[in-house]
N, C-alpha and C positions, 0 to 999 in steps of 0.2 A: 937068723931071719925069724921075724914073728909068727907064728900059726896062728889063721883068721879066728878062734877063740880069743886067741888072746889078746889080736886088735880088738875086736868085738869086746872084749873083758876089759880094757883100756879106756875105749870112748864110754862106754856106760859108767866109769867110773869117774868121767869129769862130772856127770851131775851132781856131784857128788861136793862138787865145788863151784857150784855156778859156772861151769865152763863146757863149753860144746866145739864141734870141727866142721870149719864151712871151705864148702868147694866155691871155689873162684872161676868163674869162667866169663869169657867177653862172646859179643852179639855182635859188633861193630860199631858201625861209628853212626851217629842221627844225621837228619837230612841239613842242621845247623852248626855242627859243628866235626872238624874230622878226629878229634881227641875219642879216642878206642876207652871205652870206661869198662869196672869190675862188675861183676852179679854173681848172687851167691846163693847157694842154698844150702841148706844143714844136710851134711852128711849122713845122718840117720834114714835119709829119706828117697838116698843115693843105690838102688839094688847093685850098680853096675855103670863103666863108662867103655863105651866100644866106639871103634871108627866107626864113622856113616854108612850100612850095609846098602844094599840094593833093593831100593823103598816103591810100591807098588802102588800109585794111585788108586782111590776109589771113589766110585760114580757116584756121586752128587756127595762130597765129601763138604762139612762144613769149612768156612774159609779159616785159611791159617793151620788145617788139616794136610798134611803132606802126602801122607798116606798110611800104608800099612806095612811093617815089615815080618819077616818068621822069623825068631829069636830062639832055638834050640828048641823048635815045637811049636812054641809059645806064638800067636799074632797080636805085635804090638800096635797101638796106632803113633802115629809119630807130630810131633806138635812144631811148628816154626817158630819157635821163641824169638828170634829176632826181629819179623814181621808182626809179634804183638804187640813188643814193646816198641813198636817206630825205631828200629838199627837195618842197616844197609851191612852184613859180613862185606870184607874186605876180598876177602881168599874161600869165602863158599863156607857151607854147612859141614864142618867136616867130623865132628864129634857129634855123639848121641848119650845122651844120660838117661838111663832108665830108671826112675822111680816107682817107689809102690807107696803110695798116699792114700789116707783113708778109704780101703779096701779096694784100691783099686790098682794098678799098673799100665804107666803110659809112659813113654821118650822124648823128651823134648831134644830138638836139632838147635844144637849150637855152633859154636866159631870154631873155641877154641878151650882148652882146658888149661888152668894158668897154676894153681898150686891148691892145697889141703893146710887152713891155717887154724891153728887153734887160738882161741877167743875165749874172754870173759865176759859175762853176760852185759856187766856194765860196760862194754864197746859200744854195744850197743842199743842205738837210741831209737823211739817210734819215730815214723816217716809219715803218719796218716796224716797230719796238716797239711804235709808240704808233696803228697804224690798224687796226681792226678789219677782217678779211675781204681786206686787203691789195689793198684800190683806192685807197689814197693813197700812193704810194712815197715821195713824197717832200714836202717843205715849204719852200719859197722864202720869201726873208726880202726883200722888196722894199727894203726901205730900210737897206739893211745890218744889222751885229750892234748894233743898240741894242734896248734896250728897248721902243719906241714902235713899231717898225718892223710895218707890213702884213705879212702871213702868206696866204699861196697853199697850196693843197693842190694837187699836181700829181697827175695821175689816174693810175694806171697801166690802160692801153689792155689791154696785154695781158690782164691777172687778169679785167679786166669781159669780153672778148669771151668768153676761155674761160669764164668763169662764166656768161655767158648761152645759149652756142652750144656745151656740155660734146662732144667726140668720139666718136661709138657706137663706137670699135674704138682698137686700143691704135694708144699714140703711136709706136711705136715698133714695127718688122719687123724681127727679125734676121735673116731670111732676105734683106731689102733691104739692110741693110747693109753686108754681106759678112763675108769673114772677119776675127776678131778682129786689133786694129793692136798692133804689139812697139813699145814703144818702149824706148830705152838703158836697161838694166837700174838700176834706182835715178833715172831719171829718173820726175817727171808733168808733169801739162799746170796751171799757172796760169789759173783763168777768175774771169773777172769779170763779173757783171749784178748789177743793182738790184731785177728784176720775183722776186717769188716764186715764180712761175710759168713763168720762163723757165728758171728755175733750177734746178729739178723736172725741167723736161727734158733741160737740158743735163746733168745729171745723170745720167738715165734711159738719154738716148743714149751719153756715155761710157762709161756700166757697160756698155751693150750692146756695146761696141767694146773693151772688155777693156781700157781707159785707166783708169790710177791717177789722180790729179787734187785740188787745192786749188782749193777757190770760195771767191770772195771778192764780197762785193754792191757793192764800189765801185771806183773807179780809183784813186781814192789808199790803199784797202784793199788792192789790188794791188801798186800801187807799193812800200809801207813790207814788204810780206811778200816782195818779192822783192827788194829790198836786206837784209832781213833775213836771206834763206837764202845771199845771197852771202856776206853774214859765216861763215856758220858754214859755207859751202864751206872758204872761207877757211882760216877755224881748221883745218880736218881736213885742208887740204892739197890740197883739189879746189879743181874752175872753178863755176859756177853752171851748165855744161855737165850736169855730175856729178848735177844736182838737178834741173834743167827743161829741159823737152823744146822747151814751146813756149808761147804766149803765148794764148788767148782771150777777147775781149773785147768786149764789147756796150761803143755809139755812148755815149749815153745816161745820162751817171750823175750822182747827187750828189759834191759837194767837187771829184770831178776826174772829167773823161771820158775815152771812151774814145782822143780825140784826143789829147788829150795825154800819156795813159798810154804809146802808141805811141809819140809823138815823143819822150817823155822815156825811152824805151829804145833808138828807133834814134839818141838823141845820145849816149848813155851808153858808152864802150867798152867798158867789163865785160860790155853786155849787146844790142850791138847787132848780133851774129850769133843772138842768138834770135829764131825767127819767131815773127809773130803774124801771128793771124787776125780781122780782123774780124766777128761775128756779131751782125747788127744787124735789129731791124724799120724802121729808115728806109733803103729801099731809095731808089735814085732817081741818074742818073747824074753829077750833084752831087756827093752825097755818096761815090760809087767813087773818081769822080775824085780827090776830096779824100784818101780812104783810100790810094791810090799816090803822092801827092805827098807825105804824112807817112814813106810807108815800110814799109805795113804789108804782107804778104807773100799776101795775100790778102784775098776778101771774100766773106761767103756768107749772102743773105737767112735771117730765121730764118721756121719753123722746122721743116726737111726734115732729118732724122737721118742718112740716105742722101748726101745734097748735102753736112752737115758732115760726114760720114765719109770722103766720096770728097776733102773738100775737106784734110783734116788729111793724108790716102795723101798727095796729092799733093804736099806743103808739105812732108814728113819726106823723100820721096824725094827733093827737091832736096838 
């Protein structure tokens, strides 16, 4: 039997390979159809799954808020995942998964827990055209590109908390931030995330930082637009110097992640004097570790504006 190091030493070593482990779990069935569908989330983001403990309402709880439970100490809040996503359980709320997402810990109440599968990043594909409200980022193809293949709606965490737990004051302080960052005239920053929502900030904060910038929602969207501008450095007689500053990228993506977006830049010598930053909600000393041994020049939990600004100072000053 494995000792939790060593699963823990296991899963961190799929990024290693473009591959990650997604929990499958079902909500029920929508008010149009009675077909029970999959949802999944990345296991990195998984602290725990216990049966549904004995959940304490509270007084003027936001909707979709169940309550609160004590988790060995701990007061968790408990979230109704099937009532966000429009699903009717069949047989009741009877699993709870505790997550701990970008510095936070919360439970979402599910159905049911169905299996632990392991995935290639190319499974999976972005969902953002085809999901409404932008809680399904993505759709994993469990049985590869055929026809017949199972279909997973992976949830995006981010988009549901903010949409549940909206922020009374701006995301963003320009007085925290500090003063506006220069970078090499004619250079920006390359970023990369999947969540709409993450994206919106990273966005929000760059403008606040006085950084030019290309977002891209994938890592292999990344990848192909920054061999792309090496070409046309190329043509004009520049380095890819002349056009990017520096590299940001969320863990986490469809086609390619951010692991390997990294390592296929720190093996690249066109481009493996460009920093990159990691900017990820899977926190956890796992995954740093893992973030140093690919190469990447940093890592900075999302998402404090202040912490990525201080964190980009410090990355240019090298």
């Amino acid at each position: 039997m494995q000792s939790a190091q060593q699963e823990i030493d296991e899963r961190t070593n799929l990024t290693g390979s473009n591959k990650f482990e997604l929990l499958l779990f079902t909500l029920g069935v929508s008010a149009n159809s009675d077909q029970v569908e999959l949802f999944g989330i990345n296991v990195f983001k998984i602290r725990e799954i216990v049966a549904m403990p004995e959940i304490t309402t509270v007084a003027g709880a936001a909707p979709h808020m169940l309550g609160v439970v004590n988790l060995r100490g701990q007061i968790i809040s408990v979230i109704d995942l099937p009532a966000i996503v429009g699903r009717q359980p069949k047989t009741g709320l009877n699993i709870m998964l505790v997550t701990e997402f970008a510095r936070t810990t919360q439970a979402f109440a599910v159905e049911s827990v169905e299996d632990i599968v392991r995935l290639d990043w190319g499974q999976v594909l972005s969902a953002e055209a085809n999901a409404a409200g932008g809680m399904v980022t993505s759709i994993a193809r469990l049985d590869g590109n055929s026809d017949h293949t199972r279909l997973v709606q992976v949830l995006d965490v981010e988009t549901i908390l903010r949409n549940l737990m909206p922020t009374t004051e701006s995301a963003i302080n320009p007085d925290m931030i500090g003063p506006k960052i220069s970078l090499k005239p004619g250079t920006v920053v390359l970023a990369a995330d999947d969540s709409v929502v993450a994206r919106a900030m990273i966005e929000q904060g760059l403008d606040a930082m006085g950084i030019p910038y290309i977002m891209t929602k994938t890592g292999k969207e990344a990848w192909d637009q920054l061999q792309s501008i090496a070409t046309a450095a190329e043509t004009e007689g520049k380095t890819i110097h002349d056009k990017i500053a520096l590299v940001l990228t969320d863990l986490e993506m469809p086609e390619m992640d951010g692991f390997t977006l990294t390592r296929n830049i720190k093996q690249d010598p066109r481009f493996r004097s460009i920093p990159v930053i990691i900017h990820s909600s899977l926190t956890g000393t796992a995954n740093e570790v893992h973030v140093k041994n690919i190469g990447a020049d940093a890592y900075v939990a999302k998402f404090v504006a202040e912490e990525l600004a201080a964190t980009i100072r410090k990355v240019l000053e090298k």
